[in-house]
C-alpha positions as CSV (number, residue, x, y, z in Angstrom):
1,X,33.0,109.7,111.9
2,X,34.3,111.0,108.9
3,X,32.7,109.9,105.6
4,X,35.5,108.3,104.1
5,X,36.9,106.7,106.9
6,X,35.3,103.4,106.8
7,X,32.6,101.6,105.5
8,X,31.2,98.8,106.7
9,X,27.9,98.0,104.9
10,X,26.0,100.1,102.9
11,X,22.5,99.2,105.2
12,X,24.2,101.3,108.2
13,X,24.3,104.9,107.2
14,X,20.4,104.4,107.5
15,X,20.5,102.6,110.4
16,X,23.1,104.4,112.8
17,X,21.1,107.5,113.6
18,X,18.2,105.9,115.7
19,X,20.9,103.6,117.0
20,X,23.0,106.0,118.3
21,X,19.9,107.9,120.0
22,X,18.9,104.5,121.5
23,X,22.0,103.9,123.3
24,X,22.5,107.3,124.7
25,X,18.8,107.0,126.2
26,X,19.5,103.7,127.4
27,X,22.6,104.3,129.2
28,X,21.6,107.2,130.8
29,X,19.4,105.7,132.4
30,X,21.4,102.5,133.1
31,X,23.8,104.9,135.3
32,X,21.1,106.6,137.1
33,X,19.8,103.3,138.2
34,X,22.8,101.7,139.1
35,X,26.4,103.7,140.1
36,X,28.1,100.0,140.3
37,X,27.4,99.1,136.8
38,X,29.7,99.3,133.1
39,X,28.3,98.8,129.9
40,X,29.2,96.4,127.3
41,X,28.9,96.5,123.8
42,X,29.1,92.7,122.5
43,X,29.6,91.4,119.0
44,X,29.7,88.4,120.8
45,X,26.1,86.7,120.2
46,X,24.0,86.4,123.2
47,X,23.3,82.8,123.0
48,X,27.1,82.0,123.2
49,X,28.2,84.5,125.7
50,X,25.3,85.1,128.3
51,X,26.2,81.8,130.5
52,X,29.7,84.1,130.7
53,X,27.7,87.4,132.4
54,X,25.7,85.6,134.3
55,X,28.8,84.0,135.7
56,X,30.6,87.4,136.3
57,X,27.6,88.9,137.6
58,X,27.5,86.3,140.1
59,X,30.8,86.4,141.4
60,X,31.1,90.4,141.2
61,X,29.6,93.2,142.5
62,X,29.4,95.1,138.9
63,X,26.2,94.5,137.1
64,X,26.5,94.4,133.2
65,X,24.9,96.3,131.0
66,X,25.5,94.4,127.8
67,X,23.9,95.5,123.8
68,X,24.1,93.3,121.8
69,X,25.1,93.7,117.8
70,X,27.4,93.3,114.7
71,X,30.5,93.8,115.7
72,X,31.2,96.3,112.7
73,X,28.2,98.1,113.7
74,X,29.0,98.3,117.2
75,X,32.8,99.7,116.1
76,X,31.0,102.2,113.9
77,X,28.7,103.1,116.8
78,X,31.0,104.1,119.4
79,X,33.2,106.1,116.8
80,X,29.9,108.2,116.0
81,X,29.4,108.2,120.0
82,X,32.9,109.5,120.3
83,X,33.5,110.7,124.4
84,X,29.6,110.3,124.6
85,X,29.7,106.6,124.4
86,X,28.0,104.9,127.3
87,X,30.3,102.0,126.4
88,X,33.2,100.6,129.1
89,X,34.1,97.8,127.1
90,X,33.9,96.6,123.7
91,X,33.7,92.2,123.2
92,X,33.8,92.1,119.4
93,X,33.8,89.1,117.5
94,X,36.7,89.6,115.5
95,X,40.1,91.9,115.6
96,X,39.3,94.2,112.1
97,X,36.8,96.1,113.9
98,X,38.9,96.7,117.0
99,X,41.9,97.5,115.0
100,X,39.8,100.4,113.4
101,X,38.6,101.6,116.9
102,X,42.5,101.7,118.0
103,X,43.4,103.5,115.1
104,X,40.7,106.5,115.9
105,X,42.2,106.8,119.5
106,X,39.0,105.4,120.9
107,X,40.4,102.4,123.1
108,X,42.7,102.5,126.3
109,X,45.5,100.6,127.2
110,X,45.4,97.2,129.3
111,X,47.7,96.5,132.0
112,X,50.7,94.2,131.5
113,X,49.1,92.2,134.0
114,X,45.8,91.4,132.8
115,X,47.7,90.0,129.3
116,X,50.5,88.3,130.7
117,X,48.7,84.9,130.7
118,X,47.5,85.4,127.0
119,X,49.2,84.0,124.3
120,X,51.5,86.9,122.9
121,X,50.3,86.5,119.1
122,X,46.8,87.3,120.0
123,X,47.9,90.4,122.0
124,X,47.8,93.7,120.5
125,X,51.5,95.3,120.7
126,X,50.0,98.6,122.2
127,X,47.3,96.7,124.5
128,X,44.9,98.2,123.3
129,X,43.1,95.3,122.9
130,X,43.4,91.5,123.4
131,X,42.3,88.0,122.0
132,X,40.0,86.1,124.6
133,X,38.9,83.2,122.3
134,X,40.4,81.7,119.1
135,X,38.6,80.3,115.7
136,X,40.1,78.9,112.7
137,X,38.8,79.4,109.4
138,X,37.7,76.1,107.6
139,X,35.4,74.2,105.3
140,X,32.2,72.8,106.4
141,X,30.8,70.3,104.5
142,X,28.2,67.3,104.3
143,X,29.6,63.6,104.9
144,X,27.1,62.0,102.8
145,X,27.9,64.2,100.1
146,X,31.5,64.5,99.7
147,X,34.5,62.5,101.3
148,X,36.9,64.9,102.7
149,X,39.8,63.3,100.3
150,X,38.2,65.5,97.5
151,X,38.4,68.5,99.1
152,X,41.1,71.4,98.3
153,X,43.7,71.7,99.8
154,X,43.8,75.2,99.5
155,X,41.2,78.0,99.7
156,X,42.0,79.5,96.2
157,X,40.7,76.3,94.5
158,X,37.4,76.7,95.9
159,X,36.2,78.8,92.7
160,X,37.7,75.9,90.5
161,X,36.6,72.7,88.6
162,X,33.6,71.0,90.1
163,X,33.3,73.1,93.4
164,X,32.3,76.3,91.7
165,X,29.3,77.7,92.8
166,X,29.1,75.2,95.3
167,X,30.8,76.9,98.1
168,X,28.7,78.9,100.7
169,X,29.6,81.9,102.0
170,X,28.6,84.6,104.6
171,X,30.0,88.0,102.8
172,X,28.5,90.3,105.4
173,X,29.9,88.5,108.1
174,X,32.5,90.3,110.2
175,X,34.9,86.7,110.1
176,X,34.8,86.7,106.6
177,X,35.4,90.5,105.7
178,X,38.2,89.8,108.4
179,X,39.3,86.8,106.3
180,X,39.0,88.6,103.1
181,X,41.2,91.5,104.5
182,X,43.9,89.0,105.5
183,X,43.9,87.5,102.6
184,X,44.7,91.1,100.5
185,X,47.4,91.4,103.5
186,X,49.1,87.9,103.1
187,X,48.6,87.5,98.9
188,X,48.4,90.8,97.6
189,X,45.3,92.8,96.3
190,X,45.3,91.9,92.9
191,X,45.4,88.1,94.3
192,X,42.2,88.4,96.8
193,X,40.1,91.1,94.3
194,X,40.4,87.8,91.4
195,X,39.1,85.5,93.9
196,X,36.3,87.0,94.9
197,X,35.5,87.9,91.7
198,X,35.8,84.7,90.1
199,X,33.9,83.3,93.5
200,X,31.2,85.6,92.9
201,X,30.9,85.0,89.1
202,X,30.2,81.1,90.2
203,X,26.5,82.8,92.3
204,X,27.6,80.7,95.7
205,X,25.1,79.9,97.9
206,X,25.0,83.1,100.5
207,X,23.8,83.3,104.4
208,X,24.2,85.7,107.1
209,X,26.3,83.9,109.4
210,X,28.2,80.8,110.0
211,X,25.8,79.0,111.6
212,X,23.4,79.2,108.8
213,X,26.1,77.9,106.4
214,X,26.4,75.1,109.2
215,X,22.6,74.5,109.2
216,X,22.2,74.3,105.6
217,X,24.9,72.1,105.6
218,X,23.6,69.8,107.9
219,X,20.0,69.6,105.6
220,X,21.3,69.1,102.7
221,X,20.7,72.3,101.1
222,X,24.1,72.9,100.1
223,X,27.4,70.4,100.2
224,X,30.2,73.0,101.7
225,X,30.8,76.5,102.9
226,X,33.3,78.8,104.5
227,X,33.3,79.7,108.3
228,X,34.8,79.2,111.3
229,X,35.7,75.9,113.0
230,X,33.7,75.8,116.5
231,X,29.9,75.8,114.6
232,X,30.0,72.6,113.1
233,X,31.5,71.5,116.7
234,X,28.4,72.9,118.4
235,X,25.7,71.5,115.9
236,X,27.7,68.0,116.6
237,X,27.6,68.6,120.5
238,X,23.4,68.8,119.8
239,X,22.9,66.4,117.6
240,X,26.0,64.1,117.0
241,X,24.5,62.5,113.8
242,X,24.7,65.6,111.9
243,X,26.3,64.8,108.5
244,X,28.6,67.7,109.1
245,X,33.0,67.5,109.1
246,X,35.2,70.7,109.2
247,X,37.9,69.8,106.6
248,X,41.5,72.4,107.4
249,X,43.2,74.1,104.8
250,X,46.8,73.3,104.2
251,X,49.3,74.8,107.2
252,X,50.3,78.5,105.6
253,X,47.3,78.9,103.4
254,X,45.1,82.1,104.4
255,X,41.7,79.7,104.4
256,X,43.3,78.1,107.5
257,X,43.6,81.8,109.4
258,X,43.2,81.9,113.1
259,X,41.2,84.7,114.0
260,X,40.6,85.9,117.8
261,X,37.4,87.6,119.4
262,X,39.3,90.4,121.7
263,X,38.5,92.8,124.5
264,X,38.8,96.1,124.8
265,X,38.3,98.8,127.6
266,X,37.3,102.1,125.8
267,X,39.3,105.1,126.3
268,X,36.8,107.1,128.0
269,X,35.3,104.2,129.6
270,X,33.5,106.1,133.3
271,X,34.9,103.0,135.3
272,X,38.0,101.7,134.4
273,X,38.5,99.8,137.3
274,X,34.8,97.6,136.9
275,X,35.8,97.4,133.2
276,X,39.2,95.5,134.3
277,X,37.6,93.4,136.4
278,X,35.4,92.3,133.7
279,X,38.2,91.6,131.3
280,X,40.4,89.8,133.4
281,X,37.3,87.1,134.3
282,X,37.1,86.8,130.6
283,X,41.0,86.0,130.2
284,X,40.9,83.5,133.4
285,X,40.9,80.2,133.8
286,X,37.0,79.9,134.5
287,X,35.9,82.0,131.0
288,X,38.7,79.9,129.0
289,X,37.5,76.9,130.2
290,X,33.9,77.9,129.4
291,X,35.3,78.4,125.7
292,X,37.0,75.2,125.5
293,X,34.1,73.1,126.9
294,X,31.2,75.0,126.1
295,X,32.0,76.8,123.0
296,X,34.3,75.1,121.5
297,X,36.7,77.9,120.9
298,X,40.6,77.7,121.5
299,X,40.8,79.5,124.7
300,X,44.5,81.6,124.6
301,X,45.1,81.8,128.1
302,X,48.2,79.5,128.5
303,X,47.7,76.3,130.5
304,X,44.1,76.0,129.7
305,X,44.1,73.1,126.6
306,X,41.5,73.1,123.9
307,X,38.5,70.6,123.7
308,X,40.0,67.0,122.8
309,X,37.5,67.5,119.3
310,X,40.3,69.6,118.5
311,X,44.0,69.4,117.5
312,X,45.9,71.9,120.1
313,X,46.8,75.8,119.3
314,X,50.2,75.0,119.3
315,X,50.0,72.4,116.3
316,X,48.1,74.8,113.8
317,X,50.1,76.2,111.6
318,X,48.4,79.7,109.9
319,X,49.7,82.6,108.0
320,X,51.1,84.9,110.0
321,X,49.8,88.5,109.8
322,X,49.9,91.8,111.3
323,X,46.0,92.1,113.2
324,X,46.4,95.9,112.7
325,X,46.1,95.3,108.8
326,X,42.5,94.1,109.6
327,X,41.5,97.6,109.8
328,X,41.2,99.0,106.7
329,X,37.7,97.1,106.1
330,X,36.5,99.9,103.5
331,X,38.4,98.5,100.8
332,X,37.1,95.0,101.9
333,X,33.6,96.4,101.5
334,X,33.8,97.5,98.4
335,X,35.7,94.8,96.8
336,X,33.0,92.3,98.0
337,X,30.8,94.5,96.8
338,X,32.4,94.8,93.4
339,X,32.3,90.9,93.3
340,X,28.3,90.6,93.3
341,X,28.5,88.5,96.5
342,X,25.4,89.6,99.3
């Protein structure tokens, strides 16, 4: 990978070359021991996606060979890997990191039958990738601490009057460099670069992930934060007298995006056909059911309704944006950067 290509966080550089050694060494071995086997490369956290192999391994005669990672440093691993990659398929948590991949040539192209039954605005127009699951970006917050009536209605005013500083955030986190990006898409640069500026002036409360935010919500530690809708539904689903709400931004506004996990098959994936078979269990009616009762995701395979928790697909009304914007992550990287947020 070229040096000025992308940049996803400065701790990778570091990081990547005893990665990429790892992975070679594991899946050599991996296709000595077993001809009938792919490999996976999952963004996709194992506690939310293993009941899903498991499943498939059950039902198929292809064993998985799944790593688990960042999805942005999983993207920037098989681009070092280039045609070495042991990787068949790619499961990322969110489309920025994909869109990258397609843009280097790295992905194939899925058959017109395995997206058919996907809704069409979370299937790439080249097919080379497509969404399995859907999350919304919304506001998490504490019900003993704030009544949802004196929330914003927008995302921009979370830097504003009394909610500055008070707004948790995961920068790192491959949803919200993917919201950020959006947001320079749909509002303009100078727009997005002034809110995270003014949001990182205000010293938010920062966490590695979404279910942190969703934890530390839950304590008490802090009253709100940013991240995607289906955590606070889980937490709920274990303990339903967490003092946790999601509060939805205003229909239009980039703080209520939709953002889907996808699939991909990789261009020089060894079996195509096993790699297929893998993504169109993910995209039927078993795995989207698993999302919508399980996981609390919108599943996008038509016919197959969301949890009753949630109001349907079809009602939301996001900004509409081009997924293949999502890719240029470098100048996300630095902006957040630039704004002090870590």
């Amino acid at each position: 990978m070229s040096k000025g290509s992308l940049t996803w966080r400065p701790r990778l550089a570091a990081a990547l070359p005893i990665v990429v050694v790892i992975g070679i060494v594991g899946a050599a071995c991996s296709s000595a021991d077993d001809e009938n086997s792919i490999t996976v490369y999952s963004g996709r956290s194992e506690e939310l996606v293993a009941p899903l192999i498991e499943r498939f391994e059950e039902q198929s005669e292809v064993q998985l060979d799944v790593r688990y990672g960042e999805t942005a440093d999983l993207a920037l691993l098989i681009d070092e890997e280039g045609d070495n990659s042991p990787a068949d398929v790619f499961f990322a948590q969110s489309p920025g990191a994909v869109a990258f991949l397609a843009g280097k040539e790295r992905l194939g192209r899925l058959d017109e039958t395995t997206v058919a039954s996907i809704d069409q605005r979370f299937v790439d127009p080249d097919r080379r990738w497509t969404g399995v699951s859907g999350r919304q970006r919304v506001l998490v917050y504490n019900t003993d601490e704030v009544s949802e009536a004196d929330l914003p209605s927008v995302v921009g005013e979370v830097i504003e009057g009394d909610l500055q500083g008070k707004v948790a955030v995961a920068p790192t986190n491959g949803s919200f460099q993917d919201f950020v990006t959006a947001f320079r898409t749909i509002e303009g640069e100078d727009p997005a670069s002034a809110w995270l500026d003014a949001l990182g002036d205000d010293g938010p409360p920062t966490y590695a992930k979404n279910s942190a935010i969703v934890d530390a919500v839950a304590r008490g530690e802090v009253t709100m934060g940013l991240v995607n809708h289906y955590y606070a539904l889980r937490a709920l689903a274990e303990d339903p007298d967490l003092p946790v709400a999601n509060h939805r931004f205003s229909a239009g506004d980039v703080g209520s995006l939709v953002i889907p996990a996808t699939v991909s098959v990789l261009a020089d994936a060894e079996d195509s056909a096993a790699a297929k078979e893998f993504v169109d269990f993910l995209l039927g009616e078993e795995a989207q059911q698993y999302f919508a009762e399980e996981t609390f995701e919108y599943p996008l395979r038509e016919g197959v309704a969301a949890s009753d928790q949630l109001p349907p697909l079809s009602e939301l009304q996001p900004p509409s944006y081009e997924f293949g914007t999502l890719a240029d992550l470098r100048t996300t990287a630095r902006l957040i950067s630039e704004s002090g947020l870590e």
